[in-house]
C-alpha positions in Angstrom: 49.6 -53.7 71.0 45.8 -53.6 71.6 44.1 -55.6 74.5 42.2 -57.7 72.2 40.9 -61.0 72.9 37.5 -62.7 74.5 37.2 -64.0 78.5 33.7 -62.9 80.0 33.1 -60.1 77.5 31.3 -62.9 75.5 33.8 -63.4 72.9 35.2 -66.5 72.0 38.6 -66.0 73.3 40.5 -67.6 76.6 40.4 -65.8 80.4 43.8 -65.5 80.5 46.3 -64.6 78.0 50.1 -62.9 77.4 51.6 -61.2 75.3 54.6 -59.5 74.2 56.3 -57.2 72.8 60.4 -55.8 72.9 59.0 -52.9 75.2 56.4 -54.4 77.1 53.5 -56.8 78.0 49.9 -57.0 78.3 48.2 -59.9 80.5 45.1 -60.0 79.2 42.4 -62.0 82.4 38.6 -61.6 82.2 37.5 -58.0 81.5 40.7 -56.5 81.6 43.9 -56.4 80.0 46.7 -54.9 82.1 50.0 -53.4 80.4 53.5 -53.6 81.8 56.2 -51.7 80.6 59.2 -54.1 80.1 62.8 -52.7 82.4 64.7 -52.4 79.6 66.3 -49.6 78.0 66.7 -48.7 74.3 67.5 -46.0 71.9 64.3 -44.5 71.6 63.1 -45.8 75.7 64.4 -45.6 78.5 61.9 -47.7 80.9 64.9 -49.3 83.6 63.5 -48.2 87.1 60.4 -48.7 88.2 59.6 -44.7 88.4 60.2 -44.7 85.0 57.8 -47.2 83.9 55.5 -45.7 86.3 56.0 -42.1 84.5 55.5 -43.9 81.5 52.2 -45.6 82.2 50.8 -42.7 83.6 51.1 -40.5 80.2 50.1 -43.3 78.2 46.7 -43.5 79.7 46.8 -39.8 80.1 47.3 -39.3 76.0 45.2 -42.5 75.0 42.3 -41.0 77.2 42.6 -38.3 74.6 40.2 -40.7 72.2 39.3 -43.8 74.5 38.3 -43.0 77.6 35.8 -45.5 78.5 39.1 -48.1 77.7 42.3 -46.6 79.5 40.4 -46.8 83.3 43.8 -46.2 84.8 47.0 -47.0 86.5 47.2 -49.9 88.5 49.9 -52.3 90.0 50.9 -55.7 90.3 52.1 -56.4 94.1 54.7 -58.9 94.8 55.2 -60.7 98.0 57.5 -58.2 99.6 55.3 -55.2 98.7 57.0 -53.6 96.1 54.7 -53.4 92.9 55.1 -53.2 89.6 52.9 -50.3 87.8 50.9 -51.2 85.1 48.0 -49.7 82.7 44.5 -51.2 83.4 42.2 -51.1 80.2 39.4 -52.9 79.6 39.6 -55.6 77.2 38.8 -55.4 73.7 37.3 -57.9 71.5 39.9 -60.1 69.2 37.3 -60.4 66.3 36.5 -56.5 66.3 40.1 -55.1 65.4 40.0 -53.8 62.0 43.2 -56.2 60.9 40.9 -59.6 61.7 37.8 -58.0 59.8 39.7 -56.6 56.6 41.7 -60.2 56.5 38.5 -62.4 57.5 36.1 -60.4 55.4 33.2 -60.8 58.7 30.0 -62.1 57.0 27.2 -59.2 57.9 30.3 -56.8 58.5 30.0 -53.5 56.8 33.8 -52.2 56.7 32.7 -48.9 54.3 30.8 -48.1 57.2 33.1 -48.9 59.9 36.1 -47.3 58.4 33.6 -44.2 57.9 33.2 -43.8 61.9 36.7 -44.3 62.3 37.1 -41.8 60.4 34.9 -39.3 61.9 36.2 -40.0 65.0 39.7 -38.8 63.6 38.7 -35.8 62.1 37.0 -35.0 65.7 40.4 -35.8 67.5 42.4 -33.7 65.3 39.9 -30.6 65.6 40.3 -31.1 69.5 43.7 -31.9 69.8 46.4 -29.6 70.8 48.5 -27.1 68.7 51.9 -25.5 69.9 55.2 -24.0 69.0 56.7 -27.4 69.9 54.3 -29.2 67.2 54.3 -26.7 64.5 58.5 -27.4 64.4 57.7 -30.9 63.4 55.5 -30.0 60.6 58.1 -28.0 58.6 59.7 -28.7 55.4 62.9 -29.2 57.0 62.1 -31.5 60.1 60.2 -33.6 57.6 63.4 -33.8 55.5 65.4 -34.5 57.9 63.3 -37.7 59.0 63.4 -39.0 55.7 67.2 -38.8 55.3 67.6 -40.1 58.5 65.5 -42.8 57.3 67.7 -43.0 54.1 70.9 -43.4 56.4 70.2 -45.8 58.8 68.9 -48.2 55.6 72.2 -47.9 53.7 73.9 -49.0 56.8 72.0 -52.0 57.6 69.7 -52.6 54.9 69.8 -51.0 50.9 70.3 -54.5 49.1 66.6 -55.4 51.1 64.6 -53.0 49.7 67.0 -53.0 46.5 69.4 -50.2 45.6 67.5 -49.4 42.7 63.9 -49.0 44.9 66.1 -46.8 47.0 67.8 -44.7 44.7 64.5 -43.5 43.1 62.6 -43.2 46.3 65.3 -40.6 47.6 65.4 -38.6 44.2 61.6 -38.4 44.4 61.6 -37.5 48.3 64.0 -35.2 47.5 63.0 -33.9 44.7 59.4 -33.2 46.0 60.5 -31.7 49.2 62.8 -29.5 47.4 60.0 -27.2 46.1 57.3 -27.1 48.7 58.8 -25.4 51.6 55.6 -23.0 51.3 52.8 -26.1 51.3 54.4 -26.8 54.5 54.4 -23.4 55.8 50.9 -23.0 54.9 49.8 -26.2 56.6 51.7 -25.1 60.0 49.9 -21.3 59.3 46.3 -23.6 59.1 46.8 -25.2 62.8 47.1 -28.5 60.9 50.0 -29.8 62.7 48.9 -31.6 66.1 49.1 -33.7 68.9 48.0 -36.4 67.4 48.7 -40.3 67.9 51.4 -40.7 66.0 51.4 -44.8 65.3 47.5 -45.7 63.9 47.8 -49.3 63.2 44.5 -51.4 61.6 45.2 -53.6 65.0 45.2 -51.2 67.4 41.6 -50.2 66.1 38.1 -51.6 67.4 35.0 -51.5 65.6 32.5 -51.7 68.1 28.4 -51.4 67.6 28.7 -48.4 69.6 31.4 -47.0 67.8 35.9 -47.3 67.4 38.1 -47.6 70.0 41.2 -46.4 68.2 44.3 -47.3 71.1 48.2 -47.4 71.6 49.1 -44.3 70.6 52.7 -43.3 70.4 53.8 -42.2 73.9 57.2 -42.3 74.6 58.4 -39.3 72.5 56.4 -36.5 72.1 58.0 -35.4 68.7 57.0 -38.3 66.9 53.4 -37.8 68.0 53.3 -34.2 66.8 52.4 -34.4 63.3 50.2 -32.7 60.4 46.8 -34.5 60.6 47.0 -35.7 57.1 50.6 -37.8 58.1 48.3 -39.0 61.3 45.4 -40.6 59.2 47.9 -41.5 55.9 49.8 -44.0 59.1 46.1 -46.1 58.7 45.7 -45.6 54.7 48.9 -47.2 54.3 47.8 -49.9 56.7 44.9 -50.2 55.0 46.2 -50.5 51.8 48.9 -53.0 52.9 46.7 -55.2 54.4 45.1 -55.5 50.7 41.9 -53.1 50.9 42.9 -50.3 49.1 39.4 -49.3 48.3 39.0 -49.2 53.0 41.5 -46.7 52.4 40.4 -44.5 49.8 37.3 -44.6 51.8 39.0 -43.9 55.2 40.8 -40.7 53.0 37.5 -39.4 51.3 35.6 -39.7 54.7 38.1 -38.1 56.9 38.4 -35.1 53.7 35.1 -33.9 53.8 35.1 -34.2 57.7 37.8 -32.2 58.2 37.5 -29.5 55.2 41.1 -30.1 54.3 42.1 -28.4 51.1 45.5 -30.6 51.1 46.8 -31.2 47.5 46.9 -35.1 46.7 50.3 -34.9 46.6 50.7 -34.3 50.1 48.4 -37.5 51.1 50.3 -39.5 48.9 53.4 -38.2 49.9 52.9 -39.0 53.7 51.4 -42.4 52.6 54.6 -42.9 51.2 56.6 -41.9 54.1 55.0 -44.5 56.6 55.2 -47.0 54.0 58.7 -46.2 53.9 59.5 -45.8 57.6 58.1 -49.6 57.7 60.4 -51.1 55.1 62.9 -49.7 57.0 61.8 -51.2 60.4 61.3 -54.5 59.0 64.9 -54.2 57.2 66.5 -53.4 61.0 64.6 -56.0 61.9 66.0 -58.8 59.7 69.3 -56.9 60.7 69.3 -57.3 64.1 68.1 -61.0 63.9 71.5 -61.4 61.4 69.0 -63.0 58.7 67.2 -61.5 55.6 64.0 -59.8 55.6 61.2 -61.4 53.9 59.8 -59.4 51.1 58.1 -57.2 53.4 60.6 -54.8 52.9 60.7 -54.5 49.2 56.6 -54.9 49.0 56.7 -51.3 51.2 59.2 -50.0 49.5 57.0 -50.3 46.1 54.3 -49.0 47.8 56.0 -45.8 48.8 57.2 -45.8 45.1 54.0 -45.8 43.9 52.6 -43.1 46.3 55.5 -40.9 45.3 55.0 -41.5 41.4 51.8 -40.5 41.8 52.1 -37.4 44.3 54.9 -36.0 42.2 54.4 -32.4 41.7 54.0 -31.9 37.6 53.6 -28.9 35.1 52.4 -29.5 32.2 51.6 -27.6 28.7 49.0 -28.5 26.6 49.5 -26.5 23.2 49.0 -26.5 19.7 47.0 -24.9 16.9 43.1 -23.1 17.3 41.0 -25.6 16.6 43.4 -29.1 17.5 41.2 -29.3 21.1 43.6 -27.9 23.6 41.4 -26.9 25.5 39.3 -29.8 25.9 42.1 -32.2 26.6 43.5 -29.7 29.4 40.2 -29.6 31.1 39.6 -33.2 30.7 43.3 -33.9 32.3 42.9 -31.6 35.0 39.4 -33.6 35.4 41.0 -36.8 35.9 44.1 -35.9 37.7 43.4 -33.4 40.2 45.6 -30.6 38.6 45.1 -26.8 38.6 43.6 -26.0 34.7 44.9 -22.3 33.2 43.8 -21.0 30.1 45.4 -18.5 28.3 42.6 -17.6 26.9 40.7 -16.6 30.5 44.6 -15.0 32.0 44.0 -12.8 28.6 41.0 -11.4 28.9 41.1 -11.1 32.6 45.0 -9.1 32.1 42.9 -6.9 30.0 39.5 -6.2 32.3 37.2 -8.4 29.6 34.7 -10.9 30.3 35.7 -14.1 29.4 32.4 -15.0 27.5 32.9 -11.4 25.3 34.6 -11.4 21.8 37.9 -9.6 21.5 38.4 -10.6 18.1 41.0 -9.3 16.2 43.5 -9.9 13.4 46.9 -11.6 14.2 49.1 -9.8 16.7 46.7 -7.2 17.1 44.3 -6.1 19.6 44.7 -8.1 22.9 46.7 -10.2 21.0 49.5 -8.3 20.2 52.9 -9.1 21.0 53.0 -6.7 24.5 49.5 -8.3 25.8 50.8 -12.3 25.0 54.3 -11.6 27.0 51.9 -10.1 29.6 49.8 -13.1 29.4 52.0 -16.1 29.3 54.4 -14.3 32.5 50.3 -14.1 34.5 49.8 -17.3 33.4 54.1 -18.7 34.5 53.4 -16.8 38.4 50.5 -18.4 39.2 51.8 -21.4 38.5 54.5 -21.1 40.7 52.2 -20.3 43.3 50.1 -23.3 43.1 53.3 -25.6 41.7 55.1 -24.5 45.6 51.8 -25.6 47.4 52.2 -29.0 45.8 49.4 -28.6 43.1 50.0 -29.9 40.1 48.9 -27.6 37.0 48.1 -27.9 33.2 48.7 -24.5 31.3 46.2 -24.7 28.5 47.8 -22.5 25.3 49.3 -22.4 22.0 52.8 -22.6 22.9 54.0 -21.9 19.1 56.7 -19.7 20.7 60.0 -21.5 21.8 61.1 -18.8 24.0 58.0 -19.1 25.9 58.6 -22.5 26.5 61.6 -22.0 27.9 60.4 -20.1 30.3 57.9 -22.7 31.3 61.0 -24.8 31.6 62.7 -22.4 33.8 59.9 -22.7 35.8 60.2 -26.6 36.1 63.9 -26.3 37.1 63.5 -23.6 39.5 60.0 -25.2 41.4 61.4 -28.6 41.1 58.7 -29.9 39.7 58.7 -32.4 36.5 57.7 -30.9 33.1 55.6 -32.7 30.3 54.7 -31.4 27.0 51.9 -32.2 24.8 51.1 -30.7 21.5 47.6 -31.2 20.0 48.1 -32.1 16.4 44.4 -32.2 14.1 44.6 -32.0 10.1 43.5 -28.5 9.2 40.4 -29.0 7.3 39.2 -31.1 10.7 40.5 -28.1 12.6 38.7 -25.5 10.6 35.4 -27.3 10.6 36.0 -27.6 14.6 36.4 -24.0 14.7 33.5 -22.9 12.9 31.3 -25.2 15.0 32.6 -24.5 18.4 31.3 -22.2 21.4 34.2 -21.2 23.8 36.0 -18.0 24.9 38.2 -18.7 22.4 38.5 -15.7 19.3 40.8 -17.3 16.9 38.9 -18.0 13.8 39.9 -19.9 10.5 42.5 -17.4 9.0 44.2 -16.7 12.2 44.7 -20.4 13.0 46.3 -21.2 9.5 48.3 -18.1 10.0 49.6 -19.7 13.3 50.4 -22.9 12.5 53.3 -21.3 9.6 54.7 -19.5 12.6 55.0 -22.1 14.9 58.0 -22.8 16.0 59.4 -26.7 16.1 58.7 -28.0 19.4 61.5 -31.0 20.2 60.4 -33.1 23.1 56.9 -32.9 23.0 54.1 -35.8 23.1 52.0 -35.8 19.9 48.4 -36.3 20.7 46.5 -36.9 17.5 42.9 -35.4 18.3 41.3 -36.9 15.5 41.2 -40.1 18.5 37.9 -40.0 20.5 38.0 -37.3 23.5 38.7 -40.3 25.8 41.5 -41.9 23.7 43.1 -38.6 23.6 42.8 -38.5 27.3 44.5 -42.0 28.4 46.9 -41.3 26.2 47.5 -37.6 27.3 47.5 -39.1 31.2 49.8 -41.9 30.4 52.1 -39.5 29.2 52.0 -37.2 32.2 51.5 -40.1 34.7 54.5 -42.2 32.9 51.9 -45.5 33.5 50.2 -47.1 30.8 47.1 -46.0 29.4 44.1 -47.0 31.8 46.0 -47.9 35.0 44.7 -46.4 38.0 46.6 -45.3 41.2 46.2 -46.2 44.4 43.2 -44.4 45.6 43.8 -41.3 47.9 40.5 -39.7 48.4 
């Protein structure tokens, strides 16, 4: 709850103002905007005596000084009559007409939101770098504790609230979650091995963010429970991307997520962005299902709208391995770059994994006849397992990956689906399927690492064996037909449909 509004700051709004929330109140007069912590006590708050609320304002100007110190001036107090006083936060008070919620919504003629959501950004990325690491932090940024705040999640909605959000909604969002999570216990590991689990703020909300002429003022952030203000930087600024997006400026947030990306130098996979986008989407369907709960009516459709927007964040952060196969000569190749291109995912040939096994430049010819050479039966098994390990690797850090090879062999496709099971990860398989004389003539003409030439590609395709379950993609199609239809296979969304950006 930001201390917006006008008074003498030469802003349009009133001197005097109230407001209110269930946990406290700000009395916004003149210049300054004073914050009282309501005497109540809740599940999450306990703020009944008056050394409580005074603890309580203390740490919240002591944390929010952290990024706005020129706004949280202190601890003050109202006095009553008989002397006692009530403490309260003194801050100085904010302009109603700069807070990122009224400029996205009001679209501020001579406002330029790339740029402002650009310095909010940088001032993020410089808060995390600063901020504070510990034992205590890195506990919240594991696998586990993350689990265990989505199931928690998952509980307290099927008491109170499934039919809001919609069983269905629900039902896929935990096997996603789930499913996701299940895999990834070394991304999280990693991330907590980085330093990128902080102190952070722990609540960014478009409204509790200023855009000033000399720069944010990003406020309110979460005080009264350290654990839910210890999070992994990406989950801190994903809190305003899924604000952003919400509020109906998706392209604010992609830029917010590109900015704060090359800021930071984070090598996060996109899964993990969308993945914590997901989560606060998530977290706020529930809250507004509680909500509806507690006031014994329905909530609006706020709850399903998040809900589909954590759906969508979690369709397209799932964690996939794909195989690109087929014939020399069908374009394999080609189409697994150009998917790896377009989604984000890891590319590996077999053709690279092959000559690297056996100490060879890529670019030099090993050519030799079928099953000989570096192409004999002990140097494929050799190859495909190289090409199956790193995979895992990369699949357990939440990379997607395309594995770009012929595939005729249906026991080495089983273990590539071994290695779906076992990483929890979804498989998709596309087979590259060209005529042969079009084949042929692409072979003769092309210029790759590739060594198999005309004979050894019609040899292959009579020893291939029958692949059930596999996406044709006719590569006679232009290169870019072949890829929307190769991504709307892996993405399961029609060809042409973009995502949600994520940086």
């Amino acid at each position: 709850m930001g201390p917006g509004a006008g008074g003498t700051t030469g802003t349009a709004g009133r001197y005097a103002e109230v407001r209110e929330t269930h946990s406290g109140v700000v009395l916004l007069l003149g210049d300054l905007a004073y914050k009282l912590k309501r005497p109540v006590r809740l599940d999450f708050l306990d703020f009944s005596t008056v050394e409580a609320r005074q603890r309580a304002c203390e740490r919240e100007v002591e944390l929010n000084r952290r990024l706005t110190p020129d706004v949280y001036l202190g601890v003050g107090a109202l006095r009553r009559p008989d002397g006692s006083e009530e403490p309260a936060v003194v801050m100085r008070r904010m302009p109603d007409e700069r807070r990122l919620t009224h400029l996205v919504r009001s679209g501020e003629p001579g406002t330029d939101l790339d740029a402002a959501v650009r310095h909010v950004a940088r001032a993020l990325a410089s808060f995390h770098a600063r901020a504070s690491r510990s034992a205590a932090a890195d506990r919240e940024g594991s696998r586990d504790a993350i689990r265990g705040r989505w199931e928690a999640s998952f509980a307290q909605l099927h008491r109170a609230g499934a039919e809001l959000v919609g069983k269905c909604r629900l039902t896929e969002v935990e096997t996603q979650v789930r499913q996701f999570l299940a895999g990834r216990e070394p991304l999280f590991a990693e991330r907590v091995r980085q330093g990128r689990v902080v102190d952070g703020h722990g609540d960014l909300l478009a409204d509790d963010v200023f855009c000033l002429d000399d720069g944010p003022r990003i406020l309110d952030c979460l005080e009264f429970d350290d654990r839910l203000r210890y999070v992994d930087v990406l989950d801190d600024v994903a809190f305003l991307a899924m604000d952003l997006e919400w509020l109906g400026a998706p392209a604010l947030a992609g830029t917010l997520l590109a900015t704060y990306l090359e800021l930071s130098g984070d090598p996060a996979p996109p899964g993990l962005l969308h993945h914590f986008i997901a989560y606060r989407a998530f977290v706020r369907a529930k809250v507004s299902c509680l909500a509806g709960a507690s006031l014994e009516r329905p909530a609006s459709g706020q709850a399903a709208g998040l809900a589909d927007l954590a759906l969508r964040h979690l369709r397209a952060g799932e964690v996939v391995l794909v195989l690109v196969g087929g014939p020399p000569g069908t374009g394999k190749t080609t189409l697994a770059e150009d998917l790896g291109d377009r989604l984000g995912y890891a590319v590996l040939s077999s053709d690279r994994v092959r000559k690297e096994l056996a100490g060879i430049p890529a670019e030099a010819s090993a050519r030799a006849g079928l099953g000989e050479g570096i192409y004999d039966a002990g140097h494929t098994r050799a190859t495909y397992r190289e090409m199956l390990a790193r995979a895992r690797a990369l699949l357990s850090r939440g990379q997607s990956v395309v594995l770009d090879a012929s595939w005729s062999d249906a026991a080495e496709r089983e273990e590539a689906a071994e290695l779906a099971r076992t990483a929890s990860v979804r498989p998709v398989y596309l087979r590259c399927s060209l005529d042969e004389e079009r084949a042929a003539a692409r072979i003769f003409a092309r210029t790759g690492i590739s060594d198999a030439d005309e004979a050894i590609a019609a040899a292959m395709r009579h020893c291939e064996d029958p692949w059930p379950g596999c996406v044709e993609v006719d590569t006679a199609q232009s290169r870019a037909d072949c890829l929307a239809a190769a991504a709307a296979a892996v993405t399961r969304l029609p060809a042409g449909h973009q995502s949600a950006p994520t940086g």
